[in-house]
N, C-alpha and C positions, 0 to 999 in steps of 0.2 A: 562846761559840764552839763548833760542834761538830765533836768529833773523831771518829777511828774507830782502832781497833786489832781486832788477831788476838784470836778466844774462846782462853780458857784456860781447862783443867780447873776444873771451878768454877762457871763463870761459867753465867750463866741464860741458855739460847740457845734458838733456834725450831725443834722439830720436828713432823715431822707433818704439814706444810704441802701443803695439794688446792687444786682447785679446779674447779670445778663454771660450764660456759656455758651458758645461756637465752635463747635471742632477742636475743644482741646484747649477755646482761647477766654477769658475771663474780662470781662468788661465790669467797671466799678463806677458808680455814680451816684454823688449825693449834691446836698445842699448845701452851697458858701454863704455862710453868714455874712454880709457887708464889712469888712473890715479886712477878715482872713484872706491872708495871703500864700499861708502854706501849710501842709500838715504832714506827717508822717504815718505814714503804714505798717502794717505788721503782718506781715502771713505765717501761717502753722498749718500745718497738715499731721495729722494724725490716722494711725492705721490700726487704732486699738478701740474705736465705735466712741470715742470720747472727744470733746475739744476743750483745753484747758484755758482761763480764764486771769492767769494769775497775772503777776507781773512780766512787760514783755521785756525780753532781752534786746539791750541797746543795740547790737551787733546785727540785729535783724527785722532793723526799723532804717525804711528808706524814704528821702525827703522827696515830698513830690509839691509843685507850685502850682497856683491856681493858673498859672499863665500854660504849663505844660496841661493843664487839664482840659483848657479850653483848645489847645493849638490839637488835642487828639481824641477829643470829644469825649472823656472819660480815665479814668487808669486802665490799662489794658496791660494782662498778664496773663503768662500760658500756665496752664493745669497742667499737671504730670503725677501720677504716680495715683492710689486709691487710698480712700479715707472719708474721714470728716475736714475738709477744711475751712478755714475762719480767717476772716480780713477782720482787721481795725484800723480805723481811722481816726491817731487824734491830731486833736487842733492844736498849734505851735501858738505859744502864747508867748513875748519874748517880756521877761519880767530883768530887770537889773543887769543885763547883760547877757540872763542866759537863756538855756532853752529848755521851755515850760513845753510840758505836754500832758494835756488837758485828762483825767480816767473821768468819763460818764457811766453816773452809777446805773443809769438807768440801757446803757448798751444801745443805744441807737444808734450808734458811730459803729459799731461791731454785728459783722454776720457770716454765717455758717452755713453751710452745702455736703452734701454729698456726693465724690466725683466719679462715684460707681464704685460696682461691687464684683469682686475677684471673683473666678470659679471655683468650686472644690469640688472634684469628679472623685469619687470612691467606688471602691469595689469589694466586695465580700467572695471568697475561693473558699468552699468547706471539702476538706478530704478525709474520709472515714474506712476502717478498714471492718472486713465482712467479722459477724460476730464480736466487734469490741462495741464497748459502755461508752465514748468515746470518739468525739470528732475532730479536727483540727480546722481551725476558724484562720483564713489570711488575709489581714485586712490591707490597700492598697489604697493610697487616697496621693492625686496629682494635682498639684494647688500651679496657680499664677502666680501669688506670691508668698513668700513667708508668713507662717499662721503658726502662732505662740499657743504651746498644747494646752491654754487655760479655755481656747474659744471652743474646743470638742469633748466628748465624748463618744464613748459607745457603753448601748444598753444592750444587756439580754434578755430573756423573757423567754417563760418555756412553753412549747407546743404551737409557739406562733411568732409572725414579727414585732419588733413594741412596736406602738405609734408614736410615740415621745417619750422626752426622756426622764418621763415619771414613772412610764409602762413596763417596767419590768427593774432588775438592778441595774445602777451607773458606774460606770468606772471610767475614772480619771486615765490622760493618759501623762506618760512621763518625760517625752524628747518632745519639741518643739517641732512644727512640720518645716521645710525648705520650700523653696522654692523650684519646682520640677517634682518626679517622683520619690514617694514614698513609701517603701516597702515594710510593714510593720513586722515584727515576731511574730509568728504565730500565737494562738493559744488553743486549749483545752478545752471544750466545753461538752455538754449529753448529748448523745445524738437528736434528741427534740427539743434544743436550745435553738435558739435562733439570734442572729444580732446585726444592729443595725446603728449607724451614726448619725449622732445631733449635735446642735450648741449646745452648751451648758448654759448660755445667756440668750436667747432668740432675738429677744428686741436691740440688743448690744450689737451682737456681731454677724444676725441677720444683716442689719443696714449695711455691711461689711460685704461680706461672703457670701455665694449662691453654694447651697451645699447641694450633690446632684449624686445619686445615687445609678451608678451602670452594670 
């Protein structure tokens, strides 16, 4: 069964840890303590501008040997998909029979990348009719991949475009985007309303997303 506990003074842990992207392909290299002779990995990708930290699941920790390290001059693993992702590397420490795996509190066994960032190409359609109070706003936003309607907004602001989305009012949206086109409901707004799309979180889900206005 495998366990894990806190490194203590002493103990053989990972430092050192780079890593090195190539066309999709991910190279990882760090420092053998004298003694260690294997440790285990952990990969997470995440698509939500975050990378979590907690406890890793057993099911998606892979043994890798100092002997396989040195026969292919590092771990080497392909990227796929956009996000934050994050390697760990602990050190297998075999105590009473089982297998130990070492948490540094201090994460120099563990590091994190960003694998690129999705498009969001949007569009704004206004159709208004002669003499009415009254415009019709259709917003159309074509993403690469799924984008959870927490990462957008749209503002308006009257007589002009906002600049961000503190410049005028915000509103939430309520479906989540897909993947390919998206064609929103229309809405209502004054004929010298104006409206335009942003994050709700910029440093979040900027590192994520290119949001592109056409």
């Amino acid at each position: 069964m495998m366990q894990f506990r806190q490194a203590e003074p002493g103990d053989l842990i990972i430092q050192g840890l780079s890593y090195q992207v190539d066309e999709g392909n991910c190279t990882l290299r760090w420092h053998w303590p004298p003694g260690l002779q294997a440790v285990y990995i952990h990969r997470e990708l995440n698509n939500e501008g975050f990378v979590s930290s907690g406890s890793p699941d057993p099911k998606r920790l892979r043994l890798y040997t100092r002997d396989e390290f040195k026969a292919n001059n590092g771990y080497k693993d392909r990227v796929d998909g956009i996000g934050q992702m994050a390697y760990t590397v602990y050190a297998l420490s075999p105590e009473d029979g089982e297998q130990t795996l070492l948490i540094q509190s201090d994460q120099s066994n563990r590091i994190h990348f960003s694998t690129g960032k999705a498009k969001l190409v949007y569009s704004i359609r206004e159709k208004s009719r002669w003499l009415q109070p009254y415009k019709s706003i259709e917003i159309q936003v074509i993403a690469e991949v799924p984008v959870p309607k927490e990462a957008l907004c749209y503002v308006k602001k009257q007589g002009a475009n906002p600049a961000n989305k503190e410049d005028g009012i915000m509103y939430p949206f309520v479906t989540d985007f897909v993947a390919g086109r998206n064609a929103l409901p229309a809405i209502e707004v004054a004929k010298n309303d104006y409206v335009r799309l942003f994050f709700t979180d910029g440093k979040r889900y900027g590192s994520l997303y290119e949001l592109v206005y056409k």
